[in-house]
Every structure is written in structure tokens, then in C-alpha cells.
N, C-alpha and C positions, 0 to 999 in steps of 0.2 A: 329476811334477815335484817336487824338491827344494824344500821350504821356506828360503825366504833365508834366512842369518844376519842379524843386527842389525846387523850392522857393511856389510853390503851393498846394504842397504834404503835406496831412496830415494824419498820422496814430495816429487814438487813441490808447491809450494802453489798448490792449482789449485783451484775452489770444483764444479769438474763430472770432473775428471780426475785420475787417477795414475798415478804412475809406479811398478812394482815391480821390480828386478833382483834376477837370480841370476848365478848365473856365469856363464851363457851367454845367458839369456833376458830378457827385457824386457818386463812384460804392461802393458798400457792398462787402468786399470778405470775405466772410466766409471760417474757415479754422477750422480743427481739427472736436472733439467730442462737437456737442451741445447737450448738455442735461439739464435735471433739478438738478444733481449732481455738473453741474459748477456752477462759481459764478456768479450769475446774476445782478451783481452790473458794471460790463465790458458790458453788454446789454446796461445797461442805461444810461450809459456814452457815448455811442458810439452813443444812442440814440438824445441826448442831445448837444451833437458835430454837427450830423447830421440837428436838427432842427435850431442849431445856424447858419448855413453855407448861402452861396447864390446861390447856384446849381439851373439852371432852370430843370432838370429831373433824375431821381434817377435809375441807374440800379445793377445788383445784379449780383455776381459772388461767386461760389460754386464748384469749381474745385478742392479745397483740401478739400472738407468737407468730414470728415470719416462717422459720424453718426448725427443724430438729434431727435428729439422727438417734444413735442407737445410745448416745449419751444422756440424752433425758428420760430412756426407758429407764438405764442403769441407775438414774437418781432417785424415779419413781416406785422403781421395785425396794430400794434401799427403805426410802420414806413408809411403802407398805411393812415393811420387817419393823420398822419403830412402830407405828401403828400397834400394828398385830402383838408386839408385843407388851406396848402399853393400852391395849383395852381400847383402842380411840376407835369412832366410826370413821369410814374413807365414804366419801362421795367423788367420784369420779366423772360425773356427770359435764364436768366442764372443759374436760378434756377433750382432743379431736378426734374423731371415728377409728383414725387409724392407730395410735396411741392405746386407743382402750382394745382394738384387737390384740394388738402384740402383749399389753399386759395379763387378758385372759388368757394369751397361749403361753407366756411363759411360766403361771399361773396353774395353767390344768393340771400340771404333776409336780407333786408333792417333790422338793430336794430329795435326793435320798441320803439317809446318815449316815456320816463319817464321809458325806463324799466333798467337804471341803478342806484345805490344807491348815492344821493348827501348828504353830510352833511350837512342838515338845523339845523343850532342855533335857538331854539324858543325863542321868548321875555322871559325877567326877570318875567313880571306877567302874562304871561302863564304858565311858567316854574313853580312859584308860587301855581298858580292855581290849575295844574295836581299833586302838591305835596299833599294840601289841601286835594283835594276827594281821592289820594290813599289814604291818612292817614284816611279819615271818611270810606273810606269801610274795611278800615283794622279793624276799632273801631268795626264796624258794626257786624266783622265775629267774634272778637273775643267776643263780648256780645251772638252770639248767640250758636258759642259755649258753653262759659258760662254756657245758656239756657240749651242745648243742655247735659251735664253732669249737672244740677240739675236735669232735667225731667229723667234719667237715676240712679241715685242717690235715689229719690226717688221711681224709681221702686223697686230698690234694697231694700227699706228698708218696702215696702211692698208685699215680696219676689215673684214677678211678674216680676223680672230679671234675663238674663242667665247669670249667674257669674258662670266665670271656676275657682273653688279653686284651681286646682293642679295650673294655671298663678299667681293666688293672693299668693301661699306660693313658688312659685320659685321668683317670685321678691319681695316678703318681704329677701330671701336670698341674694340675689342682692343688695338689697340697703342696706342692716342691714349690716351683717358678713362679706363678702367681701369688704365692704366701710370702713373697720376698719383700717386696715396699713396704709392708706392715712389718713384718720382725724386722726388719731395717730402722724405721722408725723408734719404734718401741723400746726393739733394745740399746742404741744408742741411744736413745733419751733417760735411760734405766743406768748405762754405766754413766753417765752426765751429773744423775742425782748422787750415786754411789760416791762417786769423787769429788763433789762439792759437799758432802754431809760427812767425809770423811776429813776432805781437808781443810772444814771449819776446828773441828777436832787438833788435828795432828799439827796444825799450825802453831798451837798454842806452844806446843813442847818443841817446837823445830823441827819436827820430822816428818816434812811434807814429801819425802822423798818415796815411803811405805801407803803413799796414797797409788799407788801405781802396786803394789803386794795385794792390798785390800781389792780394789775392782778386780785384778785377774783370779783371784785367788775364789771371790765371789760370783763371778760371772760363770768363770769353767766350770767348778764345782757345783755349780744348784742355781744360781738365778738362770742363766741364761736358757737352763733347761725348762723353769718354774714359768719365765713368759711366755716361751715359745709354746708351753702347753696351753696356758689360759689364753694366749690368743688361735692358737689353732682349735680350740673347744668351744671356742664363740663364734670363730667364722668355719673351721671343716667338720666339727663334731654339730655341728645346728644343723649348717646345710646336710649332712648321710641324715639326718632326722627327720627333714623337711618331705627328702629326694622318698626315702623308703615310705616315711607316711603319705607321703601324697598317692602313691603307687598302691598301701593299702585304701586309701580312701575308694581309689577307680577301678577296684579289684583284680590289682595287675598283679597280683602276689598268688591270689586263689588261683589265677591263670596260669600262672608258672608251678602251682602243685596240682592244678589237674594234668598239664603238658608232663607229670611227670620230673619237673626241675627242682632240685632242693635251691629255695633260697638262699639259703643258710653258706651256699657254695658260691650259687651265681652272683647274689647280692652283696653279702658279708661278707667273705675273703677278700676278692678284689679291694674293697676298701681299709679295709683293716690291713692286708699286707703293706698296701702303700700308704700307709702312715706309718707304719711302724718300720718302713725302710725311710721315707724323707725324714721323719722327728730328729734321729741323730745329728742327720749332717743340717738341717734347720738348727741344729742347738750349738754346732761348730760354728754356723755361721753366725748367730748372733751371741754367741762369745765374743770373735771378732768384732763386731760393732758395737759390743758393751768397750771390751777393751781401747775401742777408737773414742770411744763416750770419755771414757778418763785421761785419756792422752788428750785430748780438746782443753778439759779443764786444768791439766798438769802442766802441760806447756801453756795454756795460754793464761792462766792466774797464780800458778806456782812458780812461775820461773823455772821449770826445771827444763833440761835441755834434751833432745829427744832422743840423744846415747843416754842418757842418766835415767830415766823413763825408760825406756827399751831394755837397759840389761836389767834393769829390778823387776819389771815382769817377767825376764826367762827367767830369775834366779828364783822366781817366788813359786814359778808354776812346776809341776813337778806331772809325773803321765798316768800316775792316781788320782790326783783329781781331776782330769782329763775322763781318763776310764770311770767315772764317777759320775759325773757329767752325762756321756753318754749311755748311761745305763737310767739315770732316770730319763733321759730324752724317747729309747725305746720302751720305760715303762707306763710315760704319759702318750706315747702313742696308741699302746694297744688300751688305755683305761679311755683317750679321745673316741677311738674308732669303735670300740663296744660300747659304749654308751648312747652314741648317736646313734647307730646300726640295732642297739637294744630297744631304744625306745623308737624308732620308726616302727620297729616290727610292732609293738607295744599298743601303736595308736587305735583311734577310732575310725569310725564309721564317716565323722562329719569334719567342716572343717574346720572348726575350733578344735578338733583333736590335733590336729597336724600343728596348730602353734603352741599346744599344751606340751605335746610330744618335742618341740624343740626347744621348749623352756626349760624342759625337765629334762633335756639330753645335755645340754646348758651346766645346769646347776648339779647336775649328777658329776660331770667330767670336771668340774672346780673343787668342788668337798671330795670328789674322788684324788684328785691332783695331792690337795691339800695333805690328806688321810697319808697317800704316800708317799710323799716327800718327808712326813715324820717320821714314818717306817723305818725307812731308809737312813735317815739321819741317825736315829738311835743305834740301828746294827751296825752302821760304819765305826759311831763311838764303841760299843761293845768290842769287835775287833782291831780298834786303834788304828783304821783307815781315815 
């Protein structure tokens, strides 16, 4: 073989590979440690270089190679597909014994077609389409679940159900008493904002006095119920997602339908009842501390005095919006406790299902919160409540 001229010499900058041309030929010299530890971005370069070129046959040189692995097979099978598919001859000959076995055996049989992955774009109303029926069998699964805890609900209450009390009074603690530091939190940091964005407002006209109408009026009637939901759907509507998919993951579910046990009784209820008994008085209580939010800022930047603050929030609140309050409190409970409980049961097999399934128990129980608290606000306007 002719020694290149200077002027036809090309070395890619590659830290394990080179490139050398002549007129017609194109040698590989591989040098150093190839492994999957280097950077494989010098492969593809040299890859790249090599299919650019006009070499009618390609051979391979491996006289400084220290080590390799199964990442210079991958380069080299790569390199033969350019080849083969530009016409060029391969001499292999300077590769090392064990290199040119594993190339002939990966070599002996033919790819078979269609067996790699191509990225097919489907049409916009295809795309459309498949969005449509996921969306109706998701509707589908979730009416019968639905189904599925009222037929269980009513056993319950025609005591023909296995309800574990010792589950139902560990997660009434659950959601109750440990759920208190956060709605404590949150909702007094909530009436805090209410009453300072209020009585930036009301200050201008004088009437910093109706900063204490607004928070109570706001709190009882819909926020305090609105937080208590989004944070009990983040931390008790995750966790029933976590607890039930974990349980399918270890196939403790299938266990409890061969013993015979409707999950749907032992699992479901127990948690669903007690949220849907704590949500209420969670939403009285952080009423309260919304209410204590604006008396902070009332007395402590309105000047107002804490009899003048105190009779304006009895005058303002009234036991409608009380009962208003508590009725979304109980209807973000039960939308909390089925959607965590829905999507545990919902999960997979592994266990990135277990945190899809709590993502989406999540984000199900927020747009679900959201959806009804509209609901609700429109029929109260329609009957002038």
C-alpha cells in the first residue's frame, strides 16, 4: 500500500481512532483503551468523516489497541452498514482474532425486517382519535369504579362487609392529627395573603374595617375548604396511591382476591370513609387559622382593635356559608380518597408504575378539586345561596 501524501492525510480528532486515506483506501487505526467509559462522541465523528470520504475499500488497523469491549464491536458493525451500503470493500484482516469472531457471529444471520424501531409520526386525526377512546375508557374505568365503591359501601352499611377497623382508625389519624402542622401552616399563611391584598385595596377608600368581612367570608365559604383539599391530595391522596400500588406491585391485591376479600371493602372504604369524616372538621379548622391570618394583619397594620375585628367577622359570617364550606370539605374528600384509591388499584406491574400512579392520583384529585368547586359555585349562584 502506497504511503499517503500530506496533502491526503486525514486524522479525525478522535482520542481512541483514526482515520488515514489514500487514493483509494481508508485504514481505521484504532489505538488506546476502547471501552464504554470513553467518550463516544470521537466514534461518531470518525464515523461521520469516514462516510463523508471517497475511499473505494476500507481496512482496519489495531496494533496499539490496549483493550475494547463490546463498544468497538458496535462501531465496527455500524462502519460495515456504511460499507455495504456504499459498495466499498472491508478488509478486516487487521483486526484481533477475537474482534473478527464476534463480528462473524453477529454477522451469520441476516437482521430480520422491521425488527428495528423507526419513528412513525401518526396523522393529526389519528393522533386525535387514539386520544378520544383513551379518554372514554378512562371515563369508563372510572364510573365503574365508581360502581364498584357504592356496591362495597352498601355492603358496608348492610354489615355484609369486611371492614378492618384497626385500617379505618389508623388512617382517620393519618389524615386528622398529623395533617394539622401543614393546614396550620398554609392556611394561616393563606388568610395573611387574603388580608394584606385586601387591605392594600380597602385602605385607599377607608374601609379597612371589611378586611376582616372579606377573609371570613372567603375562608368559611371556599378557600379554606379549596386548601385543605390541594393539600390533603398531595400528601393523603399520593400516599392511598403509593400504599395500594405498592401492594399491587407485590401482588398483595391478587392475594386478598384469591383469600376471597373484596378489596374494594378492605382497601377502599376504610380510607375513603375517613377522609371524608376528617375533610370537614380539617376545613373548620383551617377556617380558624385563615381567620387568625387576617386578624395578624388587622390588628397588627390596620390598627384595628380586636373588638372591632371580632364583631365584623360575626356580622359578616352567616351558617350558610358555613354549611357551604363544609359541604365542599366533604366533597373534596371523597374526590381525594377515590382518586388515590383509584389509581393504586390502576397501577402496574413495576415500579415506576407506583410513582406514575401517584402523579396521576395527584393531578387527578387537583383538576378534580378545581372542576368542583365550579360546579358548586355556579348552583349556589343559580339558587341565590
Amino acid at each position: 500500500m502506497p504511503e499517503p501524501s500530506a496533502d491526503k492525510q486525514f486524522r479525525a480528532a478522535c482520542n481512541s481512532v483514526q482515520i488515514v486515506r489514500s487514493d483509494t483506501t481508508a485504514r481505521l487505526i484504532f489505538a488506546g483503551e476502547w471501552s464504554m467509559q470513553r467518550d463516544s462522541a470521537d466514534a461518531a465523528s470518525a464515523l461521520q468523516s469516514l462516510c463523508d470520504g471517497r475511499a473505494a475499500s476500507v481496512g482496519f488497523e489495531a496494533s496499539e489497541l490496549t483493550g475494547w469491549d463490546s463498544s468497538l464491536i458496535t462501531f465496527l458493525l455500524k462502519t460495515l452498514d456504511q460499507c455495504r451500503v456504499r459498495g466499498l470493500g472491508v478488509d478486516t484482516g487487521g483486526l484481533p482474532q477475537g474482534v473478527r469472531r464476534l463480528l462473524d457471529l453477529a454477522t451469520a444471520i441476516p437482521e430480520r425486517s422491521g425488527a428495528r424501531k423507526t419513528a412513525v409520526r401518526a396523522p393529526f386525526l389519528s393522533r386525535v382519535g387514539s386520544a378520544s377512546i383513551d379518554l372514554w375508557k378512562a371515563a369508563l374505568d372510572m364510573l365503574a369504579f365508581l360502581g364498584a365503591t357504592t356496591v362495597a359501601l352498601g355492603r358496608l352499611l348492610s354489615g355484609r362487609a369486611r371492614f378492618p377497623k384497626a385500617e379505618f382508625f389508623a388512617t382517620l389519624k393519618t389524615c386528622g392529627a398529623e395533617a394539622l402542622p401543614i393546614v396550620s401552616l398554609i392556611s394561616l399563611l393563606v388568610g395573611l395573603i387574603l388580608a394584606f391584598v385586601g387591605a392594600v385595596q380597602l385602605s385607599l377608600f377607608g374601609a379597612q374595617i371589611y378586611v376582616a368581612s372579606l377573609v371570613a367570608i372567603a375562608m368559611v365559604r371556599v378557600m379554606g375548604a379549596i386548601m385543605t383539599g390541594i393539600i390533603m391530595a398531595g400528601r393523603t391522596g399520593a400516599a392511598f396511591a403509593a400504599e395500594i400500588g405498592t401492594m399491587q406491585v407485590n401482588e398483595e391485591i391478587d392475594a386478598l382476591q384469591t383469600m376471597g376479600v373484596s378489596p374494594m371493602e378492605f382497601l377502599v372504604l376504610p380510607r375513603m370513609l375517613a377522609l371524608v369524616i376528617m375533610m370537614p372538621l380539617l376545613c373548620v379548622y383551617a377556617d380558624l387559622m385563615g381567620v387568625l391570618g387576617g386578624f395578624i394583619v388587622g390588628v397588627g397594620m390596620l390598627d384595628l382593635t380586636l373588638t372591632e375585628y371580632w364583631q365584623e367577622t360575626v356580622r359578616s359570617l352567616s351558617l350558610t356559608n358555613l354549611w357551604i364550606g363544609l359541604f365542599h370539605g366533604a366533597v373534596f374528600g371523597v374526590i381525594v380518597a377515590l382518586a388515590g384509591c383509584m389509581r393504586g388499584m390502576q397501577c402496574g406491574r413495576s415500579a415506576s408504575a407506583v410513582g406514575t400512579a401517584t402523579t396521576s392520583a395527584v393531578v387527578t384529585s387537583i383538576v378534580s378539586i378545581v372542576i368542583a368547586t365550579a360546579i358548586i359555585t355556579v348552583v349556589c349562584n343559580v339558587l341565590g345561596i
